[in-house]
C-alpha positions as CSV (number, residue, x, y, z in Angstrom):
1,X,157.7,132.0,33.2
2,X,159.0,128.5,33.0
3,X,159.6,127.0,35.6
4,X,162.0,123.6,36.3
5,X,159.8,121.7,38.7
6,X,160.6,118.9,41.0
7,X,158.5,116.1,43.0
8,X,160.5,118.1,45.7
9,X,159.8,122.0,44.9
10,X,156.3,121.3,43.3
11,X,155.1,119.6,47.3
12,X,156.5,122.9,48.8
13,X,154.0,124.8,46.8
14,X,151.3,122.9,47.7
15,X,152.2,122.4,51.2
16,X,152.7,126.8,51.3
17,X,149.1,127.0,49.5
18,X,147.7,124.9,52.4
19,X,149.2,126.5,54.7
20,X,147.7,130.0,53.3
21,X,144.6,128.7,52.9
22,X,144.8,127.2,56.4
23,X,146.0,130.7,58.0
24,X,143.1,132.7,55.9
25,X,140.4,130.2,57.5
26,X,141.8,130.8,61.1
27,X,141.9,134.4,61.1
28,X,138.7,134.9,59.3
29,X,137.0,132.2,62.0
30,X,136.3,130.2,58.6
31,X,134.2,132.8,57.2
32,X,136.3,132.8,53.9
33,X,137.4,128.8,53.6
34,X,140.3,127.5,53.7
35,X,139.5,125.7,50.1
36,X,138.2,128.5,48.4
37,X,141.9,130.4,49.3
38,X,143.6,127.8,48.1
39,X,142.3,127.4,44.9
40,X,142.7,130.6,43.8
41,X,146.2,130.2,44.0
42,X,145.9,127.1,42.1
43,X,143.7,128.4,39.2
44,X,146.5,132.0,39.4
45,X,149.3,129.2,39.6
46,X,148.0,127.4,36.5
47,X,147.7,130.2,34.5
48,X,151.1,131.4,35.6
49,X,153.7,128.7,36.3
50,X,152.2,125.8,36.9
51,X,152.5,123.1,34.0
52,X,149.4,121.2,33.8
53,X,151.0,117.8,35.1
54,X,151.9,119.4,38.0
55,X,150.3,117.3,40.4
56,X,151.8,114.3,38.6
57,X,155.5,116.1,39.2
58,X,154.6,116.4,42.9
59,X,153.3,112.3,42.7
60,X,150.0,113.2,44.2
61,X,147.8,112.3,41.4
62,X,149.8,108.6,42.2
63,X,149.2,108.8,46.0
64,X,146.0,109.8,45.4
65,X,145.2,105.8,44.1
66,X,146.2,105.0,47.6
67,X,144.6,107.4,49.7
68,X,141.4,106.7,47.2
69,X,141.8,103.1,47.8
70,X,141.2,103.3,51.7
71,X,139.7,106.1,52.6
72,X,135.8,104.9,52.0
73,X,136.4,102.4,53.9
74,X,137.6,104.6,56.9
75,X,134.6,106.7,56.5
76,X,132.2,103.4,56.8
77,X,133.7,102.9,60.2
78,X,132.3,106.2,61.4
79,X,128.9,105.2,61.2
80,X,127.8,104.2,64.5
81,X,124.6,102.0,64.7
82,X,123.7,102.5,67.8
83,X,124.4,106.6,67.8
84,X,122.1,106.9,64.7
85,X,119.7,104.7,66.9
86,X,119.4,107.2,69.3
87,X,119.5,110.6,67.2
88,X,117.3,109.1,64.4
89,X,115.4,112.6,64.2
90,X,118.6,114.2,63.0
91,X,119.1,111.1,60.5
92,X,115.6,111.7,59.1
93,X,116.3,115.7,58.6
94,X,119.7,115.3,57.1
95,X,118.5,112.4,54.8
96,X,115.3,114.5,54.1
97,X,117.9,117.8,52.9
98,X,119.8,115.5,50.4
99,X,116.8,114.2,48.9
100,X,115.8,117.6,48.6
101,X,118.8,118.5,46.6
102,X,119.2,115.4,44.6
103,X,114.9,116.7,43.5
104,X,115.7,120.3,42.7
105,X,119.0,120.4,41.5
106,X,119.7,117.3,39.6
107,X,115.9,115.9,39.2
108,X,114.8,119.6,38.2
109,X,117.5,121.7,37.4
110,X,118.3,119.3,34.3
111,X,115.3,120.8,32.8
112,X,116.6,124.2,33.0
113,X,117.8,125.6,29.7
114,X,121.3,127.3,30.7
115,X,121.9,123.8,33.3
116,X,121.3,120.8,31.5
117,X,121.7,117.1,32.6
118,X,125.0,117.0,32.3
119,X,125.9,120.0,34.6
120,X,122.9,118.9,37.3
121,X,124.4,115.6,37.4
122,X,127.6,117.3,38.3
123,X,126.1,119.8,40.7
124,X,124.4,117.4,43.1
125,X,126.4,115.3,45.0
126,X,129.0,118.0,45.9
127,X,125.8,119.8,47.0
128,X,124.9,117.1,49.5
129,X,127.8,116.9,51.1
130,X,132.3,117.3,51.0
131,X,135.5,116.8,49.3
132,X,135.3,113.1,48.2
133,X,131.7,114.0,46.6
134,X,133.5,116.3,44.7
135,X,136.7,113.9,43.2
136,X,134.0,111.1,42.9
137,X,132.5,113.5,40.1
138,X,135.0,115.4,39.1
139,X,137.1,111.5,37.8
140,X,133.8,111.1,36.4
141,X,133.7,114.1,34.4
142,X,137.6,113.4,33.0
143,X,136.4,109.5,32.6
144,X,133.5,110.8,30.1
145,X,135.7,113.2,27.8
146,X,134.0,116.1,30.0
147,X,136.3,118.1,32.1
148,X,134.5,121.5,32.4
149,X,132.4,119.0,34.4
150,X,135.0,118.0,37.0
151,X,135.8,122.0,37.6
152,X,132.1,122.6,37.9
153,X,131.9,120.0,40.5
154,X,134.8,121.3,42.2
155,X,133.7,125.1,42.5
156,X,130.8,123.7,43.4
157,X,132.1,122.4,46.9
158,X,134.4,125.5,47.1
159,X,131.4,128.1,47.2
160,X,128.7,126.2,49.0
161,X,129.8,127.5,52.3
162,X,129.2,131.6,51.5
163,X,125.3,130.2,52.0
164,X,125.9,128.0,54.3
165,X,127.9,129.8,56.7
166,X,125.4,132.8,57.3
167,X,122.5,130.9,56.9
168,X,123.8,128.1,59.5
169,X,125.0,131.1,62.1
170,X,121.3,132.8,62.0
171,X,119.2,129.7,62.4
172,X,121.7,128.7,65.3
173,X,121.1,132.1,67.1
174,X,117.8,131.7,66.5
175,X,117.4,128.2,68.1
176,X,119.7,129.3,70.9
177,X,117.2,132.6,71.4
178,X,114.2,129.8,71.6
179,X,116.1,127.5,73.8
180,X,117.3,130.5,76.2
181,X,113.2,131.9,76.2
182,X,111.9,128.5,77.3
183,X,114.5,128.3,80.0
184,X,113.2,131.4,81.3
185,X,109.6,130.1,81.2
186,X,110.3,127.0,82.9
187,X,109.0,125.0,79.7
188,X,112.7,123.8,78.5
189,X,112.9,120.4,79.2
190,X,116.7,118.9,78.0
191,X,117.0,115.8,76.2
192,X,117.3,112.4,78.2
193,X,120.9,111.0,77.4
194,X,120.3,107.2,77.2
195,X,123.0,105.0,79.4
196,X,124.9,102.9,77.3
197,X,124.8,99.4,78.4
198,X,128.2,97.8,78.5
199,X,128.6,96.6,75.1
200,X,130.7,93.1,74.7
201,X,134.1,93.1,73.7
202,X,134.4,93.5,69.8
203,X,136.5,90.9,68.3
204,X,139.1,93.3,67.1
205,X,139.2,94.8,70.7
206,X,140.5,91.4,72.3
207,X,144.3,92.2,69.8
208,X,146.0,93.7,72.9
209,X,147.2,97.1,72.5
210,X,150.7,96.2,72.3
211,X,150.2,94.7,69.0
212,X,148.4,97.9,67.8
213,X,150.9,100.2,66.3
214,X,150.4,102.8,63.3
215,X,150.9,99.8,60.9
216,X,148.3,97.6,62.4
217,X,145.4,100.1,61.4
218,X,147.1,100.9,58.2
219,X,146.7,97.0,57.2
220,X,143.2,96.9,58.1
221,X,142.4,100.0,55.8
222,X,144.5,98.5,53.2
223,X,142.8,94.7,53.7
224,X,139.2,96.3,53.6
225,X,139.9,98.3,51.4
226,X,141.0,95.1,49.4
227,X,137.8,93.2,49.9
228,X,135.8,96.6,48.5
229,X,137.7,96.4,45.6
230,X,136.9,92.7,45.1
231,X,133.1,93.4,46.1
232,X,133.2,95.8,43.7
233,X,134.6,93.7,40.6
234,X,132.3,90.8,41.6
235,X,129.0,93.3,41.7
236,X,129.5,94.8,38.3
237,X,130.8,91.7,36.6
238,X,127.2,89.6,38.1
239,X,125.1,92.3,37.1
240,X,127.1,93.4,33.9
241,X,126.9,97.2,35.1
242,X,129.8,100.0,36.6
243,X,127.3,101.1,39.4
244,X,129.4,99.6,41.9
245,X,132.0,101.8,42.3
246,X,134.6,101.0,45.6
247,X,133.4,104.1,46.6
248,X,129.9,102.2,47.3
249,X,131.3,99.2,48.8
250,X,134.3,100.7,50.4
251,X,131.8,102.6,52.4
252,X,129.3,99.1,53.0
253,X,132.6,97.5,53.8
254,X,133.5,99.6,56.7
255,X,130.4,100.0,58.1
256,X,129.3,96.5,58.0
257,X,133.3,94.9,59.7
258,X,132.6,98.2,62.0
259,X,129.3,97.0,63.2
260,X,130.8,93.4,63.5
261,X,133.8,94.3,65.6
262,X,136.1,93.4,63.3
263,X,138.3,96.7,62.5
264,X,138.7,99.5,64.7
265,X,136.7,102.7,64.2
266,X,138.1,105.6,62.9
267,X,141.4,103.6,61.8
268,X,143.2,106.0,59.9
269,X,142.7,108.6,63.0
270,X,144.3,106.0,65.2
271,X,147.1,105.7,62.7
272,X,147.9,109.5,62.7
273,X,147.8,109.5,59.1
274,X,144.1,111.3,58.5
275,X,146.1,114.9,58.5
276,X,148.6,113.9,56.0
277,X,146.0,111.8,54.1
278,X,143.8,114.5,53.8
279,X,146.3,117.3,52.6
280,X,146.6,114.7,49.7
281,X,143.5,114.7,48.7
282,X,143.1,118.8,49.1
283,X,146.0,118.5,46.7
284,X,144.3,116.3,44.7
285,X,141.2,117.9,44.4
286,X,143.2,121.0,42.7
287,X,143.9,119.0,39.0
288,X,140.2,119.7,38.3
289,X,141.3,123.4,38.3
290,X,144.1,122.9,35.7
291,X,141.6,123.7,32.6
292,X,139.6,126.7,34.3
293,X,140.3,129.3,32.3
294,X,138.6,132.7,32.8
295,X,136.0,132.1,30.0
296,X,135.4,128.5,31.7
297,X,134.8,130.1,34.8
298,X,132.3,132.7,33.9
299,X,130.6,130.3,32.0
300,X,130.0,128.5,35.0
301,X,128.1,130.9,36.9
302,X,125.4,131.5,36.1
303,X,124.8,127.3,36.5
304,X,126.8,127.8,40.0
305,X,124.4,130.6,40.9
306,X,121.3,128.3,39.7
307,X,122.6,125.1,41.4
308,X,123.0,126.8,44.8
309,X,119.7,128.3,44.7
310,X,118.0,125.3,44.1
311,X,120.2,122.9,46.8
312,X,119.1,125.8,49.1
313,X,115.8,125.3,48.3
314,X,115.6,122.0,48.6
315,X,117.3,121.9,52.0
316,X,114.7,124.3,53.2
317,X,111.8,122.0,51.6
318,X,113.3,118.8,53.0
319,X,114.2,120.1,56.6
320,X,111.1,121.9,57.1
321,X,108.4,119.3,55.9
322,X,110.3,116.1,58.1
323,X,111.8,118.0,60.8
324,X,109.5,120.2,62.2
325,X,106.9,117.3,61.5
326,X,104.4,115.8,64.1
327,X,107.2,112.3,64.4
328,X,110.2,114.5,64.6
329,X,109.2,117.6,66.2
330,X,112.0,120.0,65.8
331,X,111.8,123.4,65.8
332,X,112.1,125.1,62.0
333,X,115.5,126.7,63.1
334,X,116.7,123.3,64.2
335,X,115.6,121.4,61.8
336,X,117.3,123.9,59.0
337,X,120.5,124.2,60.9
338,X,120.9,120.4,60.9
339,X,119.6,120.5,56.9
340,X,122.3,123.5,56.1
341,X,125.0,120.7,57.3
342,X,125.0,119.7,53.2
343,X,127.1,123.3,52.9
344,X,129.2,122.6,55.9
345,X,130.7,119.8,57.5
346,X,133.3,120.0,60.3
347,X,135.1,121.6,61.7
348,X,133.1,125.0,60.4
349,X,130.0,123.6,62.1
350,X,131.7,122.8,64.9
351,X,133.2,126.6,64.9
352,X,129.7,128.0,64.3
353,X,128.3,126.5,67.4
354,X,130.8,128.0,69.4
355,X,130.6,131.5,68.0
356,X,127.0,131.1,68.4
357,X,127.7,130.1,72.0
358,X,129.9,132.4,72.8
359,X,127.6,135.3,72.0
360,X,125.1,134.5,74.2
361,X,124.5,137.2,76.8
362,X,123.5,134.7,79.7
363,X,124.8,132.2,82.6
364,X,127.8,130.0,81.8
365,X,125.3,127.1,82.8
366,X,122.6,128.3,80.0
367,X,125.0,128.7,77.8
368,X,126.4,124.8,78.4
369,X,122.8,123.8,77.9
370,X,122.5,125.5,75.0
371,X,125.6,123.8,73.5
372,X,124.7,120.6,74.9
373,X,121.5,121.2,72.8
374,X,123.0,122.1,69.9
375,X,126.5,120.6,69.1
376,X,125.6,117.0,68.6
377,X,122.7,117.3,66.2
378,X,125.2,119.4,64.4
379,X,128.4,117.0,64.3
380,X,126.1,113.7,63.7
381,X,124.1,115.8,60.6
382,X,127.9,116.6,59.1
383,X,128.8,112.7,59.4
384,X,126.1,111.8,58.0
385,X,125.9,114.2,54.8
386,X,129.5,115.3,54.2
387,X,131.2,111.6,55.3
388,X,128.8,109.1,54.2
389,X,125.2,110.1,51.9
390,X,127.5,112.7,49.5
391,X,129.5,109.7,48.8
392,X,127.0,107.2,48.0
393,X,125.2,109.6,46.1
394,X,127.9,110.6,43.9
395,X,128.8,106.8,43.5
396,X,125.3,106.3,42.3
397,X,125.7,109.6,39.9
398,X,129.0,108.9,38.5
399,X,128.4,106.0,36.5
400,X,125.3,107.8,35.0
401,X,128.1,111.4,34.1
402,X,130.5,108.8,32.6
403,X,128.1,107.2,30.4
404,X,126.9,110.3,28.8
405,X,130.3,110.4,27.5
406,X,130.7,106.7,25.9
């Protein structure tokens, strides 16, 4: 069937595909996500009527440079110093489950006969963490003649959460079970929340408010976002090399002016453009799906099926040995739960906590303690894997995918 697209008819596709996927996710309490939903319509759209520029019809490849171009630097500015400070132990486990991915699935799973380099490199960083881990490498997989590589990349982040999700829900349960046991022996002792000293006024704080509209924290995503770029030029031209993607400094960028006061946390938030920004680059994230046919696809799973195992295992290596260690002293649940953020990310962590919460046969002051037990390790591990390590590892990956193909 041919079909006469326009920029105007091919965005009401992808906004109803969303919105599917979106619907699916909801009812199914993210069990079946959103992503996975809407690709499938994709991949059945491109074999069907979708032309393979459609995303360049609907202009989001274009917009995609923009959202690209600020984006990193929005992320950086979610880093808070002073939060890690004080949860370090969930830093540590979440840091010690990425290494332990990067080790078995790139580091090891190169070696295996039906993976390869190629395909390990590609595997990793979406393993470690979300979405932008999964563009980074798939552009890196088009940029080196490669594209299976990009789609492999991409279903990778798609089906990470069928592990995930379970595994995350029983390790919850069981840390809520411990938690609820040593309440009951007298034994649970809840963690000391630190007072925050008043901090001094940040410089950006002392614009008054009435000068902060939408545009004002577009401009300082679009001025950072400019210095990153020219960080990133200078970097590669000193040292002669293309390891310094703006994905790297975009990142450094924001998290450096954040912890200097000088641009407002969570900018594009405050600009009420993350929803819209982020449909884009859902949208996006569908052209690496344009060249899955059916035989690319089942040629892809058996590495799929290898990779997951593997980043699974090496979560469970890496959260066990640091977090239930003498210095951190989790509990093994705890310490996997935070680990099995890699998979997740919010919101779905976020809804597993309170489906875990809610299924707890006890007081409605246990089961707040429970939550208040729970739900920040949770959120902080998801910043720190899906927002800012996935990225910086597949910024550090990328280069290496692209010059396999020069």
């Amino acid at each position: 069937m041919t079909i006469a697209w326009t920029m105007q008819s091919a965005l009401v596709f992808i906004a109803i595909a969303l919105w599917i996927g979106d619907v699916v996710a909801s009812l199914t309490k993210a069990r079946v996500p959103s992503i996975l939903i809407i690709a499938i319509i994709f991949v059945v759209g491109y074999w069907t009527i979708l032309p393979q520029d459609f995303l360049d019809i609907a202009l989001i490849t274009y917009f995609y440079q923009f959202v690209n171009f600020v984006i990193m630097v929005h992320i950086g500015t979610l880093f808070n110093l002073r939060e890690l400070k004080s949860e370090w132990k969930v830093v540590v486990i979440t840091l010690a489950a990425v290494v332990g991915i990067v080790i078995t699935v790139y580091l090891l799973g190169q070696y295996i006969p039906w993976v390869g380099k190629a395909q390990a490199l590609a595997m990793a960083p979406p393993f470690t963490g979300g979405l932008m881990a999964a563009l980074i490498m798939g552009e890196a997989g088009n940029a080196a003649g490669m594209p299976a590589l990009g789609t492999l990349s991409s279903i990778c982040f798609i089906m990470q959460g069928f592990v995930g999700f379970p595994l995350t829900a029983l390790f919850l349960k069981k840390e809520a079970t411990r938690v609820l046991g040593e309440i009951d022996k007298g034994s649970w002792v809840a963690e000391e929340k630190k007072e925050e000293s008043e901090q001094k006024k940040a410089l950006v704080d002392r614009v008054p408010e009435k000068l902060k509209g939408n545009y004002w924290y577009i401009l300082e995503l679009c001025f950072y976002g400019w210095i990153a770029k020219l960080l990133s030029d200078f970097l590669n031209t000193t040292f002669n090399s293309t390891l310094w993607s703006t994905s790297i400094t975009g990142i450094v960028v924001g998290i450096l002016a954040a912890a200097l006061g000088i641009i407002d946390t969570s900018p594009m938030n405050k600009a009420q453009s993350y929803g819209f920004l982020n449909w884009a680059l859902t949208a996006y994230f569908m052209s690496f799906l344009k060249t899955a046919t059916a035989q690319l696809l089942l040629s892809l799973v058996v590495p799929l099926v290898t990779g997951l195992a593997l980043a699974t295992v090496g979560i469970f290596i890496g959260s066990i040995l640091l977090g239930t260690s003498k210095i951190v002293g989790f509990s093994k649940p705890m310490a996997l739960a935070v680990g099995l953020n890699c998979f997740l990310g919010f919101p779905y962590n976020f809804i597993l906590v309170k489906e875990c919460i809610a299924s707890l046969e006890c007081s409605e002051e246990r089961k707040e303690t429970v939550e208040n037990h729970l739900m920040p390790k949770m959120i902080l591990g998801s910043v720190i894997a899906v927002s800012i390590v996935s990225v910086l590892i597949a910024g550090i990956l990328a280069p290496v995918v692209m010059a396999m193909g020069a």
